[in-house]
C-alpha positions as protocol buffer text, in pm:
chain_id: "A"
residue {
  index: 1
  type: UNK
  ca { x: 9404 y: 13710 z: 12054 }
}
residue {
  index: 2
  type: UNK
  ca { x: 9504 y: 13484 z: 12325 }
}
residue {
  index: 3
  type: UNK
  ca { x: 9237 y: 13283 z: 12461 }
}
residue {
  index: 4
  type: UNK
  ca { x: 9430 y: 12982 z: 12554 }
}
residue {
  index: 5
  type: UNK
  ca { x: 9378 y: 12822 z: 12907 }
}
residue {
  index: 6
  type: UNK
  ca { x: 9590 y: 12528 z: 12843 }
}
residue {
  index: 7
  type: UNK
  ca { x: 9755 y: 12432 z: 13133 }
}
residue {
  index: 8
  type: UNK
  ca { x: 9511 y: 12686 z: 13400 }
}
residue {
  index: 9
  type: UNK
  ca { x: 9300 y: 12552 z: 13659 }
}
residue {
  index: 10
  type: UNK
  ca { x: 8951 y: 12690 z: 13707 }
}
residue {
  index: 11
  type: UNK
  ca { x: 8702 y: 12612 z: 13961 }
}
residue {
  index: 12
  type: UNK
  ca { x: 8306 y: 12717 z: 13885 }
}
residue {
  index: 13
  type: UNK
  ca { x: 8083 y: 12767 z: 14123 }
}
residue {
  index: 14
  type: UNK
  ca { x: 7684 y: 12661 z: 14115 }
}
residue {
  index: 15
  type: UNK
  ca { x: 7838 y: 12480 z: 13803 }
}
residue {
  index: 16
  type: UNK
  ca { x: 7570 y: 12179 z: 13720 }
}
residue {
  index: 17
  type: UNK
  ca { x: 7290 y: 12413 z: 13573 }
}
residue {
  index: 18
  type: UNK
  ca { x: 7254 y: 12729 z: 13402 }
}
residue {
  index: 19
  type: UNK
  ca { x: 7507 y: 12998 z: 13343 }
}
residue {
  index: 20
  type: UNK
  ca { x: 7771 y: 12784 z: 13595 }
}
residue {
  index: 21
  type: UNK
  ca { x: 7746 y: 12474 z: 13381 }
}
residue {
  index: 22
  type: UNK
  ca { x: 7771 y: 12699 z: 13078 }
}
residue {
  index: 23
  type: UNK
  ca { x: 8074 y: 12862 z: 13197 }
}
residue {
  index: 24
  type: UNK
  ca { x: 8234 y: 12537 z: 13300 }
}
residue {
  index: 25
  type: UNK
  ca { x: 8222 y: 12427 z: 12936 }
}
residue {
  index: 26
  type: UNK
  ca { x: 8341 y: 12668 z: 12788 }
}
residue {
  index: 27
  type: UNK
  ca { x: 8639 y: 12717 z: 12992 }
}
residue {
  index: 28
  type: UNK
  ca { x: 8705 y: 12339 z: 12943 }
}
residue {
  index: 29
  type: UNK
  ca { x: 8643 y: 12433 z: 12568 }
}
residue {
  index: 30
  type: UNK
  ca { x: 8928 y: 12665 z: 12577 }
}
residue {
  index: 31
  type: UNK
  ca { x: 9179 y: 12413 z: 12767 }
}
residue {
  index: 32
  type: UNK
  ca { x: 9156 y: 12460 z: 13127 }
}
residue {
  index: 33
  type: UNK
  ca { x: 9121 y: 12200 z: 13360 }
}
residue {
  index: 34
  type: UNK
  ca { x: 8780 y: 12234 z: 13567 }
}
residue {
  index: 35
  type: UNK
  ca { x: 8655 y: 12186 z: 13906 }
}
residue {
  index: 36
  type: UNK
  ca { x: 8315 y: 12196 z: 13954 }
}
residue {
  index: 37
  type: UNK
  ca { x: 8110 y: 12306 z: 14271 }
}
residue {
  index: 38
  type: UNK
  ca { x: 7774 y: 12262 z: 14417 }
}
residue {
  index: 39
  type: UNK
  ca { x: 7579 y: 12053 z: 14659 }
}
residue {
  index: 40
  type: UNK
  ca { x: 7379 y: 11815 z: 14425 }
}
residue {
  index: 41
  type: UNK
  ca { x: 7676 y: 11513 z: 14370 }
}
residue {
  index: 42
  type: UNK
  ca { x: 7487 y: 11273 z: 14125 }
}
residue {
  index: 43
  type: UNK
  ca { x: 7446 y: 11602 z: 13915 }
}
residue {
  index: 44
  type: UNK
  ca { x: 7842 y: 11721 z: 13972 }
}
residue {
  index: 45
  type: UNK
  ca { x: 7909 y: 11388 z: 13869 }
}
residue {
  index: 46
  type: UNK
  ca { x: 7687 y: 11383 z: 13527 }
}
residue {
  index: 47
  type: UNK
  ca { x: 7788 y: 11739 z: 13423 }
}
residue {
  index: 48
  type: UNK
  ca { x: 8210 y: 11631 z: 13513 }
}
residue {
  index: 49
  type: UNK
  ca { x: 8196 y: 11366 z: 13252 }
}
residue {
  index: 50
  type: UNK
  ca { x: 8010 y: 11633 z: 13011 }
}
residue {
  index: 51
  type: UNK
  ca { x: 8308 y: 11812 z: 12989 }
}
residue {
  index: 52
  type: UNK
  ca { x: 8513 y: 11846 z: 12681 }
}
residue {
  index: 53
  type: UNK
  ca { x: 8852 y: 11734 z: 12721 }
}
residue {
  index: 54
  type: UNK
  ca { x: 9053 y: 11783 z: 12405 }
}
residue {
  index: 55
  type: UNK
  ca { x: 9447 y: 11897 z: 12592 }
}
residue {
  index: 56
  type: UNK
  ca { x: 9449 y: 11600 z: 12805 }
}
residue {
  index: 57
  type: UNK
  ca { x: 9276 y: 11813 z: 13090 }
}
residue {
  index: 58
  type: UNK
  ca { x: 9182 y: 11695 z: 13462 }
}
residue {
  index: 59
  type: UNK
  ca { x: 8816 y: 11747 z: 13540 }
}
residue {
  index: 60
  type: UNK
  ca { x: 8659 y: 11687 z: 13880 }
}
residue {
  index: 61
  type: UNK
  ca { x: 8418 y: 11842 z: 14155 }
}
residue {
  index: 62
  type: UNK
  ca { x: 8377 y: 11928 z: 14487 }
}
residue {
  index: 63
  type: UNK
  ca { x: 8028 y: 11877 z: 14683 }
}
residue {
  index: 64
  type: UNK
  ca { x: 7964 y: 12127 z: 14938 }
}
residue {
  index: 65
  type: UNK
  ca { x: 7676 y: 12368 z: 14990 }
}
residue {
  index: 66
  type: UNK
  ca { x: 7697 y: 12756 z: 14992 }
}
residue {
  index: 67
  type: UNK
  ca { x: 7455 y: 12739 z: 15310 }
}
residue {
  index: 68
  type: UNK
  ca { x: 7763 y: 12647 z: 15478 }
}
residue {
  index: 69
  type: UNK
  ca { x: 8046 y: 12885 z: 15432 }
}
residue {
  index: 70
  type: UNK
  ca { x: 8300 y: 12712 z: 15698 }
}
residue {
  index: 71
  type: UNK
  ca { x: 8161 y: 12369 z: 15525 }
}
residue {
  index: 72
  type: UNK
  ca { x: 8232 y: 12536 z: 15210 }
}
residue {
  index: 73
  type: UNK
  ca { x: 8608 y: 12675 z: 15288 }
}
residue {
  index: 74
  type: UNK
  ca { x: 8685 y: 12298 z: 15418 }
}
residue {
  index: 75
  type: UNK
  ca { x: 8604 y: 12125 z: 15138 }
}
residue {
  index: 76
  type: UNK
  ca { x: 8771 y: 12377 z: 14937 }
}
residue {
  index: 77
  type: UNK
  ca { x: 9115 y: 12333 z: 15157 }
}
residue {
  index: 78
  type: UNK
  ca { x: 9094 y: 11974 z: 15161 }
}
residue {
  index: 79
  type: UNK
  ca { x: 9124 y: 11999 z: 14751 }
}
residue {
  index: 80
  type: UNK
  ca { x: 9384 y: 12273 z: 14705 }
}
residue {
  index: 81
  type: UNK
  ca { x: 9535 y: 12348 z: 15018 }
}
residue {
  index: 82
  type: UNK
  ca { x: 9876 y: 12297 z: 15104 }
}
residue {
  index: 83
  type: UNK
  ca { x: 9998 y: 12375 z: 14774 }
}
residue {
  index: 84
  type: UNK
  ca { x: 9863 y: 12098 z: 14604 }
}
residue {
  index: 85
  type: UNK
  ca { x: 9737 y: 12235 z: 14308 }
}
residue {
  index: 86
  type: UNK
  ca { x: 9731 y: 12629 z: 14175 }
}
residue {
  index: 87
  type: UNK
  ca { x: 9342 y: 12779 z: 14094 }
}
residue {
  index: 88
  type: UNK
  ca { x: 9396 y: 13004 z: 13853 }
}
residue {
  index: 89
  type: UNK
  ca { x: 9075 y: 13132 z: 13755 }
}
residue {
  index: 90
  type: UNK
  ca { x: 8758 y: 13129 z: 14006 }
}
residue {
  index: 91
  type: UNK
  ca { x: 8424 y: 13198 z: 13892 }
}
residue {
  index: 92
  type: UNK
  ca { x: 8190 y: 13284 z: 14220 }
}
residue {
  index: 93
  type: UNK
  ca { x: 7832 y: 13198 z: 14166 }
}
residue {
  index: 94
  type: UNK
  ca { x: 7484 y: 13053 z: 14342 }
}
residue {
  index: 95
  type: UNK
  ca { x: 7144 y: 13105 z: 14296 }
}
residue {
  index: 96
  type: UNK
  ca { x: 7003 y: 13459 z: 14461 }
}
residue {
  index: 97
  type: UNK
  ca { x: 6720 y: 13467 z: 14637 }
}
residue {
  index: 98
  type: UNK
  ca { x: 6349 y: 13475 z: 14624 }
}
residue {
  index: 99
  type: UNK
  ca { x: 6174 y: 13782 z: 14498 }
}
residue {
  index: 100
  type: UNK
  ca { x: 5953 y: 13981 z: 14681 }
}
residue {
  index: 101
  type: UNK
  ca { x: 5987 y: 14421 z: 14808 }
}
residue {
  index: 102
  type: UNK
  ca { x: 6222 y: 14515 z: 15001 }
}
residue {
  index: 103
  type: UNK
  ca { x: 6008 y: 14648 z: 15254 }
}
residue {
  index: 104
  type: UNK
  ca { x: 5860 y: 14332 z: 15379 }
}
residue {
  index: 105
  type: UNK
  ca { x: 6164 y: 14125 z: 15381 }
}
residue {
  index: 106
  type: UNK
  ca { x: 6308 y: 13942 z: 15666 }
}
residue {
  index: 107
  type: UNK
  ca { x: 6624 y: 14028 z: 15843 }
}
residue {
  index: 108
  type: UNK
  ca { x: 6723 y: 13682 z: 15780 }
}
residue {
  index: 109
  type: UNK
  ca { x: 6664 y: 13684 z: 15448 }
}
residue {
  index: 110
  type: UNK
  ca { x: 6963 y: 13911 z: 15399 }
}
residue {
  index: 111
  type: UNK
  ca { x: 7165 y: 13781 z: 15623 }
}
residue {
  index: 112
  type: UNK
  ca { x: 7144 y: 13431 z: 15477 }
}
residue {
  index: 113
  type: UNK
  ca { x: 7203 y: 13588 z: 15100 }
}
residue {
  index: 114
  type: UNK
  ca { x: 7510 y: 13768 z: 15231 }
}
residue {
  index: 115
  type: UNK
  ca { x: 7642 y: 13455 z: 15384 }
}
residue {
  index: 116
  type: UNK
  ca { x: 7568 y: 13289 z: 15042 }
}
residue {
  index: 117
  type: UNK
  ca { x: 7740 y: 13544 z: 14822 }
}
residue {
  index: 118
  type: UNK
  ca { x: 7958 y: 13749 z: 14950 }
}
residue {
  index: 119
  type: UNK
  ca { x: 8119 y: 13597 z: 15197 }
}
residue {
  index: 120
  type: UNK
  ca { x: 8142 y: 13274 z: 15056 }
}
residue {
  index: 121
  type: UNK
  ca { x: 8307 y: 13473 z: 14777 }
}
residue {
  index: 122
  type: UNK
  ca { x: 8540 y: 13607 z: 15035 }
}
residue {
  index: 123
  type: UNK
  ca { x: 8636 y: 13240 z: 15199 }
}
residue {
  index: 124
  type: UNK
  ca { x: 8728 y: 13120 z: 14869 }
}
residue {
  index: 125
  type: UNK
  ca { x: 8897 y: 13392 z: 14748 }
}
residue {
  index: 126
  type: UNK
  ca { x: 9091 y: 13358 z: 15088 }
}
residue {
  index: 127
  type: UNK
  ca { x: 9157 y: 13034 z: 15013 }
}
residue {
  index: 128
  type: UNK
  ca { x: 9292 y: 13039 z: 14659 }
}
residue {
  index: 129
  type: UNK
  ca { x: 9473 y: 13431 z: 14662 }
}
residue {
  index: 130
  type: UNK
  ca { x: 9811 y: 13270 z: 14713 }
}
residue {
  index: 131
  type: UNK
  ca { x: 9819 y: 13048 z: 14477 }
}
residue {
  index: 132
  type: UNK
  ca { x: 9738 y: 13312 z: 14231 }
}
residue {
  index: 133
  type: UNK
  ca { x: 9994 y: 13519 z: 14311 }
}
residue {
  index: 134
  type: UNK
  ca { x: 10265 y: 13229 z: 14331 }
}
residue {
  index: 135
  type: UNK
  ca { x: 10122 y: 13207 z: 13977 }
}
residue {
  index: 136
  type: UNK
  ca { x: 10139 y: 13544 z: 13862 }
}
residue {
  index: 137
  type: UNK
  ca { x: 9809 y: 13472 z: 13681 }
}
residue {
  index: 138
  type: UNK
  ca { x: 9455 y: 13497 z: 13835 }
}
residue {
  index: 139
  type: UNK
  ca { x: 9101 y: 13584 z: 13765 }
}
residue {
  index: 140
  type: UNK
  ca { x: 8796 y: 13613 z: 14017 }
}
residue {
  index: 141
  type: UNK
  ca { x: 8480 y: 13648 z: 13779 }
}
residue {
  index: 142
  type: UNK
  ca { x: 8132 y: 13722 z: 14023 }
}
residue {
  index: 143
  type: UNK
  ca { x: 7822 y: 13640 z: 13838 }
}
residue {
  index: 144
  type: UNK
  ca { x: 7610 y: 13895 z: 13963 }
}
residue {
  index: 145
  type: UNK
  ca { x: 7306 y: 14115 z: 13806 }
}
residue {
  index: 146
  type: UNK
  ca { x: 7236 y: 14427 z: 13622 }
}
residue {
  index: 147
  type: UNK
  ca { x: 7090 y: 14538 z: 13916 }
}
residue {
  index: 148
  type: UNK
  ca { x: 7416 y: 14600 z: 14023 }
}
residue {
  index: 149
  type: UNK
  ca { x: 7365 y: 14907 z: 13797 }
}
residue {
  index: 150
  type: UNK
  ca { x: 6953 y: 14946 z: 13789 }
}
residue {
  index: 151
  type: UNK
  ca { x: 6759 y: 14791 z: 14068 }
}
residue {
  index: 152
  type: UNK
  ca { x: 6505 y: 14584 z: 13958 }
}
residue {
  index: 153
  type: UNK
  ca { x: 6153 y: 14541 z: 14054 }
}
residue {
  index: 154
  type: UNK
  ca { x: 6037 y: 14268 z: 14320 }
}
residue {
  index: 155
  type: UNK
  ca { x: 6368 y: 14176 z: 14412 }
}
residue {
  index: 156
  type: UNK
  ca { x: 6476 y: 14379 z: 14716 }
}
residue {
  index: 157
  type: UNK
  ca { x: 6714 y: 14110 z: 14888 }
}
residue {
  index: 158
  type: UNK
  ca { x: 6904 y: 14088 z: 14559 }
}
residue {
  index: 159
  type: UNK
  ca { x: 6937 y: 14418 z: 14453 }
}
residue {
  index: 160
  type: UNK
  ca { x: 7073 y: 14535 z: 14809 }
}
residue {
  index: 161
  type: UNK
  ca { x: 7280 y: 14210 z: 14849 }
}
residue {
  index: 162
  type: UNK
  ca { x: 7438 y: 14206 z: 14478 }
}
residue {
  index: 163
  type: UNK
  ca { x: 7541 y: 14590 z: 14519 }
}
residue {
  index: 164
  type: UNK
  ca { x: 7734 y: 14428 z: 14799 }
}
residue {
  index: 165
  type: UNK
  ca { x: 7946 y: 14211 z: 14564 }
}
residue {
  index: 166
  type: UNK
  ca { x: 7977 y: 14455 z: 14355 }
}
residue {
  index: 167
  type: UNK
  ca { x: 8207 y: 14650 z: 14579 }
}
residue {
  index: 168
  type: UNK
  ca { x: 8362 y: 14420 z: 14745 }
}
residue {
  index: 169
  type: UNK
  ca { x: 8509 y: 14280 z: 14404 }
}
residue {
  index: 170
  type: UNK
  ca { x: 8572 y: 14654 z: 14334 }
}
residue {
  index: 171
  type: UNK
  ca { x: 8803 y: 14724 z: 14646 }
}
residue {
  index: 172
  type: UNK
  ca { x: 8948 y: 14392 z: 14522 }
}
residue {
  index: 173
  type: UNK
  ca { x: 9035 y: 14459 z: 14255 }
}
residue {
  index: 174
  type: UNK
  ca { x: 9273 y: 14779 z: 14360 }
}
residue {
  index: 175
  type: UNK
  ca { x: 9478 y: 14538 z: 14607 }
}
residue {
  index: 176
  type: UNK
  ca { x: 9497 y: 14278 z: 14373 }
}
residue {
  index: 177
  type: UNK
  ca { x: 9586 y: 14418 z: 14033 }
}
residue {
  index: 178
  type: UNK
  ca { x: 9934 y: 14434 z: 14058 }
}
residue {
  index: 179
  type: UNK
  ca { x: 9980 y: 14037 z: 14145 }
}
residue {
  index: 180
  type: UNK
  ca { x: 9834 y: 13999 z: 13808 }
}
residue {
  index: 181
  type: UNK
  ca { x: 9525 y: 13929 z: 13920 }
}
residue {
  index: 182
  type: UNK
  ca { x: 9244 y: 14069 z: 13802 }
}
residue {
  index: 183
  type: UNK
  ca { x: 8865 y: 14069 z: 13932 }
}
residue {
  index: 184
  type: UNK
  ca { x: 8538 y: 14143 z: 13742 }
}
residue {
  index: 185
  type: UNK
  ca { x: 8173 y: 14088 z: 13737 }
}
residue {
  index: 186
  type: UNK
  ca { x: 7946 y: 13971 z: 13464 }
}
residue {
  index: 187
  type: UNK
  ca { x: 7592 y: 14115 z: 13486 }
}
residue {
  index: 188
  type: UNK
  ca { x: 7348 y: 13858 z: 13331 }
}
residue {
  index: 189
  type: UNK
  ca { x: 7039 y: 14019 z: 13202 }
}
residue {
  index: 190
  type: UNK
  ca { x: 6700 y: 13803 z: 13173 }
}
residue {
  index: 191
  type: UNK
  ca { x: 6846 y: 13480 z: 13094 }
}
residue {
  index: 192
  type: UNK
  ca { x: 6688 y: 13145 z: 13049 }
}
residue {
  index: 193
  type: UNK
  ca { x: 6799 y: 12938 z: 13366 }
}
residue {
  index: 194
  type: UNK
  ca { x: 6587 y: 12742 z: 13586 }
}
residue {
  index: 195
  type: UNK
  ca { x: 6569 y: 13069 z: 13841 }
}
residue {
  index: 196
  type: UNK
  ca { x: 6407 y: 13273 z: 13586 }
}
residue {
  index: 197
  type: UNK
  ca { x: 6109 y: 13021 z: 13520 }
}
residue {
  index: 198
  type: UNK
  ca { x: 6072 y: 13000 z: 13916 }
}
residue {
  index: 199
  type: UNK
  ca { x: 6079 y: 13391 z: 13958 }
}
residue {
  index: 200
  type: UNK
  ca { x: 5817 y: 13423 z: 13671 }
}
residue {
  index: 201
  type: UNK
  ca { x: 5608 y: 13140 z: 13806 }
}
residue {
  index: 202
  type: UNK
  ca { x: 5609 y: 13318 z: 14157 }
}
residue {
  index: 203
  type: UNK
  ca { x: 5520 y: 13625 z: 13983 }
}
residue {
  index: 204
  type: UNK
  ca { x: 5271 y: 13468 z: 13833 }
}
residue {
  index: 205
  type: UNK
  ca { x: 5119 y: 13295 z: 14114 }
}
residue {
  index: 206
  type: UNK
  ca { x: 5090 y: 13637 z: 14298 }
}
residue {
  index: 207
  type: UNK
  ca { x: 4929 y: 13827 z: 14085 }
}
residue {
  index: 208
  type: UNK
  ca { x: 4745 y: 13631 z: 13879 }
}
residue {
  index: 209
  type: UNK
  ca { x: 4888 y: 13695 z: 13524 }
}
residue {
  index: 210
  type: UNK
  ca { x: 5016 y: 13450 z: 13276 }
}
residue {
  index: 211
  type: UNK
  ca { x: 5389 y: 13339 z: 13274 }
}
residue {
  index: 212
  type: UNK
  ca { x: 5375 y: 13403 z: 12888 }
}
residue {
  index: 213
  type: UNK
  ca { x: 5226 y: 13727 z: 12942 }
}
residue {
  index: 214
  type: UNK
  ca { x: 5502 y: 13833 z: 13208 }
}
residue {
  index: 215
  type: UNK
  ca { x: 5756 y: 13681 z: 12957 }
}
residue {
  index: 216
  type: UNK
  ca { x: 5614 y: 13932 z: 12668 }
}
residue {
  index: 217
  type: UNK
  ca { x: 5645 y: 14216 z: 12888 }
}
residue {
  index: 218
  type: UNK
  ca { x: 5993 y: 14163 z: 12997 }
}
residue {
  index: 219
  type: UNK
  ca { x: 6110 y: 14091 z: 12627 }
}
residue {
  index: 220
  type: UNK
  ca { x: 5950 y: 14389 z: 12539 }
}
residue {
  index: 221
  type: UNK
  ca { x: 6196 y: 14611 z: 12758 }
}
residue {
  index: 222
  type: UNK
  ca { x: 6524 y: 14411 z: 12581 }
}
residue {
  index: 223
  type: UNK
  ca { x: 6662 y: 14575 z: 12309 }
}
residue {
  index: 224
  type: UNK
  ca { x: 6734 y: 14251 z: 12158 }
}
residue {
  index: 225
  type: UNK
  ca { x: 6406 y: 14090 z: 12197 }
}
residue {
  index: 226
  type: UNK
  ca { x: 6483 y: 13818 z: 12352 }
}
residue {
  index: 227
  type: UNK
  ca { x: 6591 y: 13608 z: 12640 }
}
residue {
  index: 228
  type: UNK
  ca { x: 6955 y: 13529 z: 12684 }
}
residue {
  index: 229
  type: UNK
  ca { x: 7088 y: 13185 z: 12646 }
}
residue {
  index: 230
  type: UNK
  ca { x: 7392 y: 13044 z: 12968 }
}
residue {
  index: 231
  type: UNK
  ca { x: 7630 y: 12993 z: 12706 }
}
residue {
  index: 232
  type: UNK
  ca { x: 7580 y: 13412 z: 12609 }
}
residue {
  index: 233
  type: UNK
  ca { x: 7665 y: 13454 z: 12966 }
}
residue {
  index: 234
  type: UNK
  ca { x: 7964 y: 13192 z: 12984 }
}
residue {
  index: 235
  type: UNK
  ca { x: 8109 y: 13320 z: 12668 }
}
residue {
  index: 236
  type: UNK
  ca { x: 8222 y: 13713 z: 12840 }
}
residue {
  index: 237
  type: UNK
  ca { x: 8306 y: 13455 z: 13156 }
}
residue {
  index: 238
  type: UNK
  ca { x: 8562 y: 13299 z: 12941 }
}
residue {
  index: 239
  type: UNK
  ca { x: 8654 y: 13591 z: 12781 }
}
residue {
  index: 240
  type: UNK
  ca { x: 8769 y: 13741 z: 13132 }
}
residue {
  index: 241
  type: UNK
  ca { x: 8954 y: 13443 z: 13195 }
}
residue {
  index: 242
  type: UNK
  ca { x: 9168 y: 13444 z: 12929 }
}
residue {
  index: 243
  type: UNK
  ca { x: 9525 y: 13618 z: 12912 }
}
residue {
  index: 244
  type: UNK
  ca { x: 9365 y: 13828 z: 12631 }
}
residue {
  index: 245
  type: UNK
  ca { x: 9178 y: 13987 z: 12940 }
}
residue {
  index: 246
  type: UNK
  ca { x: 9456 y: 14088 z: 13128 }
}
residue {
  index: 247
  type: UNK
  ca { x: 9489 y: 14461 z: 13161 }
}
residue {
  index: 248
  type: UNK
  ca { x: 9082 y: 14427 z: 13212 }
}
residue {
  index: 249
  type: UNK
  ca { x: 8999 y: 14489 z: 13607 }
}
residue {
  index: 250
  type: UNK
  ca { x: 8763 y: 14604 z: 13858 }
}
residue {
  index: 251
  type: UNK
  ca { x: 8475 y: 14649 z: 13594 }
}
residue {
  index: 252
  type: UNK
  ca { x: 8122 y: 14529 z: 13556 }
}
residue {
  index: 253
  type: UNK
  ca { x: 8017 y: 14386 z: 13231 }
}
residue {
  index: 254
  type: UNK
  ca { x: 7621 y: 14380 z: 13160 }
}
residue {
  index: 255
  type: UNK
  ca { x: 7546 y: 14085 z: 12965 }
}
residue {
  index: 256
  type: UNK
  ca { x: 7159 y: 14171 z: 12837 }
}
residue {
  index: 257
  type: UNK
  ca { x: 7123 y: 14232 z: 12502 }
}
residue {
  index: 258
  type: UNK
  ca { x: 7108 y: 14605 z: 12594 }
}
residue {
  index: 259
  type: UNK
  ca { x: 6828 y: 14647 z: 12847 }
}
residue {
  index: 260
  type: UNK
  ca { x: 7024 y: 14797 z: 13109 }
}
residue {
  index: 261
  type: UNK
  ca { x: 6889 y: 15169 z: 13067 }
}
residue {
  index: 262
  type: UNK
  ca { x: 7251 y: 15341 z: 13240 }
}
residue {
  index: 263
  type: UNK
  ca { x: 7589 y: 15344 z: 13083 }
}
């Protein structure tokens, strides 16, 4: 199986915590050059010299902020436009948004989330496309959610905005399979990142209820019993990216140790 990235240049978003920094090492781990993105530099900078580098590889980062999507496509044109170097493998993720129903939510609370994911995904996908192609070689992996395929509870921004995504990559996908190019989401279920402690704490905080005794009750639905670890998560990410993944397109891939109740 070919799982070589020697030589490919990948650029992770929302890469200096959780399932981006996971993904970022392991796609280092496999030989590809990595650019890291988010808006916190002294942590860009501490996770960048993290990185293995056994093939001689090229790390770096760029700072910018998905709160600012024309911020965002700048910074991302002043590091790879003009030819200067090909991305061959972008992985689109940032942190979604607070919980809460979907009945009492702000207009601008999904306004600002689809800024943040989708089209932020969409500006850099703009900005990297032709390079891929010029390639012949590209993958656009969306870290997403499983509510992509079972909405769940208390998070009514997310689960509209993420179904979003989810199509978007979709209709993607059909225009861009035949440049060898493929696009796919990764579904995390319950995974332990920073968000799920603060969604859990909120939860708690509302209604009173323990954190442990929210965390026993969610286990309880996973198959697996258990949370999932980033690098779980970063290891289908990788897995996508690789030429091993190539006739692989346009699908979603839960990641949650079977909780996900649909096929």
């Amino acid at each position: 199986m070919d799982l070589n990235l020697s030589g490919k240049r990948a650029l992770v978003c929302g890469s200096t915590q959780g399932i981006g920094k996971a993904a970022a090492i392991e796609l280092a781990l496999l030989g590809a050059s990595v650019t890291l993105l988010a808006r916190n530099e002294e942590a860009l900078k501490k996770v960048c010299a993290e990185l293995p580098s056994t093939n001689g590889q090229a790390h770096d980062y760029i700072c910018a902020d998905f709160s600012n999507p024309t911020s965002l496509k700048s910074a991302v044109e002043h590091r790879f436009g003009n030819n200067r170097e090909t991305v061959h493998i972008l992985v689109n993720n940032t942190g979604g948004p607070q919980g809460g129903p979907i009945v009492t939510a702000g207009v601008d609370e999904f306004t600002a989330t689809f800024s943040a994911h989708l089209i932020c995904n969409h500006l850099l996908v703009q900005a990297l496309v032709e390079g891929m192609k010029n390639a012949g070689y590209g993958r656009i992996i969306n870290i997403i959610s499983t509510s992509v395929k079972q909405p769940l509870k208390g998070l009514g921004v997310s689960n509209t905005i993420r179904g979003a995504v989810a199509n978007w990559a979709k209709t993607m996908s059909l225009e861009l399979g035949a440049f060898g190019i493929t696009v796919n989401n990764v579904l995390p279920g319950a995974t332990n990142t920073q968000r799920l402690v603060n969604l859990n704490k909120a939860k708690s905080e509302k209604t009173g209820r323990s954190v442990d005794e929210l965390k026993k009750e969610m286990v309880a639905e996973i198959p697996a019993g258990r949370y999932a670890e980033p690098f779980e998560i970063a290891n289908a990410v990788a897995f996508l990216a690789s030429p091993a993944a190539a006739y692989i397109n346009g699908i979603n891939v839960p990641v949650d140790g079977g909780r996900t109740a649909s096929l």
